[in-house]
Steps between C-alpha positions, in 0.01 A plus 500: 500500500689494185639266297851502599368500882298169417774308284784639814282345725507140369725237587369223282631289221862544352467846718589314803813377383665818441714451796719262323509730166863395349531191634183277404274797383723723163809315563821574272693229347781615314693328185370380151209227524695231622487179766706701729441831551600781756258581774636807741849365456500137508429224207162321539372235299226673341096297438343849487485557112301328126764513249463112514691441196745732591504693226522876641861459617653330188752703349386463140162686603690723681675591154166421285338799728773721559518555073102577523538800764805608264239557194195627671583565815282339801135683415455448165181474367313777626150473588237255491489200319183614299628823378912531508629242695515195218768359300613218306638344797207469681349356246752271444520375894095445419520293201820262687316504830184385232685230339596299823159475686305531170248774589517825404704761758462877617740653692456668857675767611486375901429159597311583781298806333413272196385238690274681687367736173410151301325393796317833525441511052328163515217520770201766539320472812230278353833220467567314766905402584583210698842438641781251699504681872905497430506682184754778492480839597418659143221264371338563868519890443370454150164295695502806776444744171200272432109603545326152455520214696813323567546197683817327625598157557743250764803473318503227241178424619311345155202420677420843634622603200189332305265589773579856458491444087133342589386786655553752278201732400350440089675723290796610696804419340811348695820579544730249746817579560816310643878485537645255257798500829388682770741736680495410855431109482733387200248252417297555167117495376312199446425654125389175340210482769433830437442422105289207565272732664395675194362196363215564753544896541572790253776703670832710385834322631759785609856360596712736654856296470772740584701210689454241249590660167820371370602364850245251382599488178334729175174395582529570888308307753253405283668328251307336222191588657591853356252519203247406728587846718271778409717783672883444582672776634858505609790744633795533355596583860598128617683271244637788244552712865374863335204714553195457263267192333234375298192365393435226305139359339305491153552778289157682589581563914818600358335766244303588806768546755673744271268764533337425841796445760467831656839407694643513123305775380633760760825357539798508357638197316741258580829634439695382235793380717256262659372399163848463336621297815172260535627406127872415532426316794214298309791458206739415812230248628512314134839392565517483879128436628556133537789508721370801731194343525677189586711658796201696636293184542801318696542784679193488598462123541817488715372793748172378549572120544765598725250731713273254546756228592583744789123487560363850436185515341521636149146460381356414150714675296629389208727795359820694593247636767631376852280627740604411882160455711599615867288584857642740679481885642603810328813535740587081463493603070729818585778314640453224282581715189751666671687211572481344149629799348764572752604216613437264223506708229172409346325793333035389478226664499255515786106474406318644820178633648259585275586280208491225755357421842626664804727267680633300141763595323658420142852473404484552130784397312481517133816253307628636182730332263794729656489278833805268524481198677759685766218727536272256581711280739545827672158598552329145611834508755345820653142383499591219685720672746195747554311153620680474783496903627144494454346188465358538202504123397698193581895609496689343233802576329464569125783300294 
């Protein structure tokens, strides 16, 4: 058998929802990054998308960009990082990055690739790496890359946590790693636990806050338990809604990450246009992060409170992160989705077999500060018309 017959054979995973390819699997929503978008024709109220500060769409970066691609066009620099690729841009989005969390910064080409190459740069297979169970996708292919022991914990469980820390062979370093917001949940790391372990354990603190970085505020989820962080890393992916990220600790895993990040090493750098736009919307955010902030957290407040007054379970979280916890069948999800969008116009994202059980599914609507309070009145008016065609909870009409 060959390859192609063995992967044509399976079924499993994402795989299995090919049959719904352009409507929940690659869909195509058409318009600038907006509330309201198109979707095949009609205007849906889009939750699908992280420029929470809604930055992306705002004519000014529109302009701030559009005079970048005009002098260098969309590829410049060339190369890696390491060899062709730097300029005094980059160096400059370092040092301002550097200035508001107070470590020192190196920039990563990919989010997800950088994420998973510091992982892989700090740990030899006499290390040992132990990790939150919900941790996202990146940091857990940075652990699959590792040859020592690694060990994984209940979400926000402390306890195990120490356990694990306890058991820990003599002279194996650690590595633990966590969300500072974690992607599927909305709810955030228990990080001030986490630092009172090391009073009893030596270990490396990794916080992978993609969500939480300036959504939070310049310090992220962690706030002013920041200089206690060994490892921040964030995306520039979420709240400045572009492709690329960072690093952030003392000056010598800095020194080391320049030369040892193979995912920087062998790839090219971040393009300037990224760079160049990641620092007018930090000059932007100066004048203007109060108020966005401001917006996305009533947003937020006023979706969330208003879910749960309707009586759908929500869960923990405590960001822009609105996950919908529902039990139902593949088919009951299909024409669930089918109506929002159609019917009601609502435009989420559905989080399905395997990233969770078989039989539950997620809603996952993520608030930005683009949402107006129409928007929202809308949407908790279709959630709890959807009530009473499927008995999802108690039918009440959102006002």
């Amino acid at each position: 058998m060959s390859l192609l017959e063995k992967i044509s054979g399976k079924n499993r995973g994402l795989s299995a929802y090919g049959q719904y390819q352009s409507e929940y699997i690659y869909p195509k929503l058409e318009g600038p990054l907006r509330s309201r978008m198109s979707f095949k024709g009609r205007e849906v109220i889009v939750w699908s998308f992280n420029d929470y500060l809604g930055l992306q769409s705002d004519e000014t970066v529109i302009q701030a960009e559009t005079e970048i691609v005009k002098k260098y066009g969309a590829g410049y620099p060339a190369g890696s990082r390491l060899l062709t690729g730097n300029t005094i841009y980059h160096e400059q989005l370092e040092a301002e990055i550097s200035q508001l969390i107070g470590k020192d910064v190196l920039l990563l080409n990919f989010g997800y690739q950088g994420i998973l190459s510091v992982v892989d740069s700090l740990v030899d297979r006499h290390d040992t790496i132990i990790y939150d169970q919900q941790v996202h996708a990146s940091l857990i292919d940075g652990v699959r890359l590792h040859q020592g022991p690694k060990f994984s914990y209940k979400h926000n469980n402390i306890h195990q946590l120490g356990k694990l820390l306890s058991k820990v062979r003599p002279g194996s370093e650690v590595l633990v790693l966590v969300d500072g917001v974690f992607s599927m949940r909305g709810d955030t790391a228990n990080v001030a636990d986490i630092l009172k372990l090391k009073e009893t354990y030596d270990f490396t603190l990794l916080v992978d806050d993609a969500h939480g970085f300036m959504s939070f505020g310049e310090h992220g989820s962690v706030g002013n338990l920041m200089p206690q962080v060994d490892i921040y890393i964030s995306t520039f992916a979420k709240a400045l809604a572009t492709t690329g990220g960072f690093v952030a600790a003392r000056k010598e895993f800095i020194d080391y990450f320049k030369y040892n990040l193979r995912s920087q090493t062998f790839g090219r750098t971040l393009p300037l246009l990224t760079v160049a736009s990641v620092l007018f919307k930090l000059k932007l955010l100066t004048q203007e992060g109060t108020e966005r902030r401001n917006k996305l957290w009533q947003n937020t407040r006023l979706l969330q409170e208003g879910l749960k007054t309707i009586g759908y379970d929500i869960g923990n979280t405590c960001s822009p992160i609105t996950p919908i916890y529902l039990t139902c069948s593949e088919e009951k999800a299909a024409h669930l989705l089918k109506e929002l969008r159609y019917t009601y116009g609502v435009f989420c994202s559905p989080v399905v077999y395997p990233v969770v059980p078989k039989g539950t599914l997620i809603l996952r609507l993520i608030v930005t500060a683009l949402h107006e309070e129409k928007d929202i009145t809308q949407t908790l008016n279709a959630f709890a018309q959807l009530q009473q065609t499927y008995g999802l909870v108690r039918a009440l009409e959102y006002s």
